[in-house]
C-alpha positions in Angstrom: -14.9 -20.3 -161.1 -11.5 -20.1 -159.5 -9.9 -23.6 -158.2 -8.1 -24.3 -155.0 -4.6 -23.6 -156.4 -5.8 -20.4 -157.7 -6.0 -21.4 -162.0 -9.6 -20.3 -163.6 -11.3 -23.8 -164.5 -11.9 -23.7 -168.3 -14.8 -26.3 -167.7 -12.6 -29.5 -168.9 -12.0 -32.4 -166.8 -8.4 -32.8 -165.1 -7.5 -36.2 -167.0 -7.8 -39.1 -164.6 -4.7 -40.3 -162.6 -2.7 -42.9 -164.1 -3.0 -46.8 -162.6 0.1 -47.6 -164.2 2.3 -44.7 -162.3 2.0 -45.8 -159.0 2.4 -49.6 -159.7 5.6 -48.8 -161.9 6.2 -46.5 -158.6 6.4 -49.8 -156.6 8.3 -51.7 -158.9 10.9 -49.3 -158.4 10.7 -49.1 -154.7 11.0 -52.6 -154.4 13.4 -53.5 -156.1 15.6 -50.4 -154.4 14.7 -52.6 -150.8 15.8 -55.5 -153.0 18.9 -54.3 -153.3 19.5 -52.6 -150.1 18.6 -56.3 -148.6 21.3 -58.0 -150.9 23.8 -55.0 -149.7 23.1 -55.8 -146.0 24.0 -59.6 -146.8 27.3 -58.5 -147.4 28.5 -58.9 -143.7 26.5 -62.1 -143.5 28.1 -63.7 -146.1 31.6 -62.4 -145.0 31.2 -63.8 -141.1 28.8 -66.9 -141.8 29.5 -67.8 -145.1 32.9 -68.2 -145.2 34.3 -64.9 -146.2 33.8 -62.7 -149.4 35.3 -64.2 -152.7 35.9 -61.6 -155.5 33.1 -64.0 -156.8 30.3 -63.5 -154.1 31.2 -59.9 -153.5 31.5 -59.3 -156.8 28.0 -61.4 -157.6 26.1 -59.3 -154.5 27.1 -55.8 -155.5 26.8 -56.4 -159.3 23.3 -57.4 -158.7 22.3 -54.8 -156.3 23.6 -52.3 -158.6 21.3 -53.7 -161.6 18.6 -53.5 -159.1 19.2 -49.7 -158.7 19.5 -49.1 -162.4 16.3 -51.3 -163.2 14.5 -49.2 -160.8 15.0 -46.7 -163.1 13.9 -48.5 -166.4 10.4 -49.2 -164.9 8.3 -47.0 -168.0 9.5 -49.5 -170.5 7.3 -52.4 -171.6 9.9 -54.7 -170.8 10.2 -53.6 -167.3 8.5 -56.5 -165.8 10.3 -59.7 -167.2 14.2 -57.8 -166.6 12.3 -57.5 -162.8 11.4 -60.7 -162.5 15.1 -62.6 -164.4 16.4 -60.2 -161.1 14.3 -62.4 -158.6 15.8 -65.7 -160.7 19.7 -64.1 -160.6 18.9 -63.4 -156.9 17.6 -67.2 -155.8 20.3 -68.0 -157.7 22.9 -66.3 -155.6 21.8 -69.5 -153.3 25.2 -70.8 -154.6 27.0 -67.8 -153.0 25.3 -68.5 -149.5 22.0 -70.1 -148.8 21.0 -66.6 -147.2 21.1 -65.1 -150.5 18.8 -67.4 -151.9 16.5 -67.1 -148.8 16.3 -63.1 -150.0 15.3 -64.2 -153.6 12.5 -66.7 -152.2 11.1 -63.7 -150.1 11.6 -61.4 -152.9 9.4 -63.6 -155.7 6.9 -64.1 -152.8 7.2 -60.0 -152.9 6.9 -59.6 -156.9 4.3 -62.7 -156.8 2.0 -60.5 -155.0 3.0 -57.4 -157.4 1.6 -59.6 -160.2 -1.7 -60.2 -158.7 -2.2 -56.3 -158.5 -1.0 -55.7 -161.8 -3.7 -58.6 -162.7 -6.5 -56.9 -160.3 -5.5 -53.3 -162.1 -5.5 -54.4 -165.3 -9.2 -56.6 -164.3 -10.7 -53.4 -163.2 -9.5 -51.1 -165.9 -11.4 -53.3 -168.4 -14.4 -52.6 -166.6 -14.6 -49.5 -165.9 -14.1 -50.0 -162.2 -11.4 -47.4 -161.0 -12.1 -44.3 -159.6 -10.7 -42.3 -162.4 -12.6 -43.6 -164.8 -16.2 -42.8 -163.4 -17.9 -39.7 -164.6 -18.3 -37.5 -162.2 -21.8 -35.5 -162.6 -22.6 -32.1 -161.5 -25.3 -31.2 -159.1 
């Protein structure tokens, strides 16, 4: 029996996709928006705030440059808590500018509702529930 992509089927089971992938996948993504928003509040800070300090400036780029690296650490089983000390660093930039701050609040709301996937995945792996793991029978 020849397959769509033109490889002879050798009559075993392609293994199931994993959950895991595509939620570390957003992980990633989102914190890469995270820190594409805390680059774009440069210029708020500069004209609203006050002007950039080698403080704030420093503060903003540091963290969106952990942001980017983190994005990149997401296989590792401590991927989630570096994550979510981010959103705390980031609400915490509230001292820089009270936009900053504004960004973290949004951003835990974000990472809030990552959580309740990551509970929902986890929930329906236990059971048995995702579509990879039903056995598929032949006709």
């Amino acid at each position: 029996m020849t397959e769509s992509n033109g490889e002879q089927s050798n009559g075993e089971q392609p293994s199931p996709p994993d959950p895991w992938k595509g939620l570390r996948g957003v992980m990633a993504g989102t914190l890469i928006l995270e820190a594409i928003v805390v680059l774009l509040a440069l210029p708020v800070v500069g004209s609203v705030g006050g002007g950039i300090t080698w403080l704030s400036g420093g503060y903003l780029v540091a963290l969106a440059v952990i942001m980017i690296l983190g994005a990149g650490v997401q296989r590792r089983s401590r991927a989630l808590p570096f994550n979510l000390a981010l959103q705390v660093l980031t609400i915490a930039g509230m001292f820089i500018h009270v936009s900053i701050g504004v960004i973290g609040v949004l951003f835990a709301v974000v990472w809030a509702f990552i959580l309740v996937l990551r509970s929902d995945v986890k929930k329906r792996m236990e059971h048995g529930l995702l579509p990879g793991q039903r056995i598929r029978r032949s006709s």
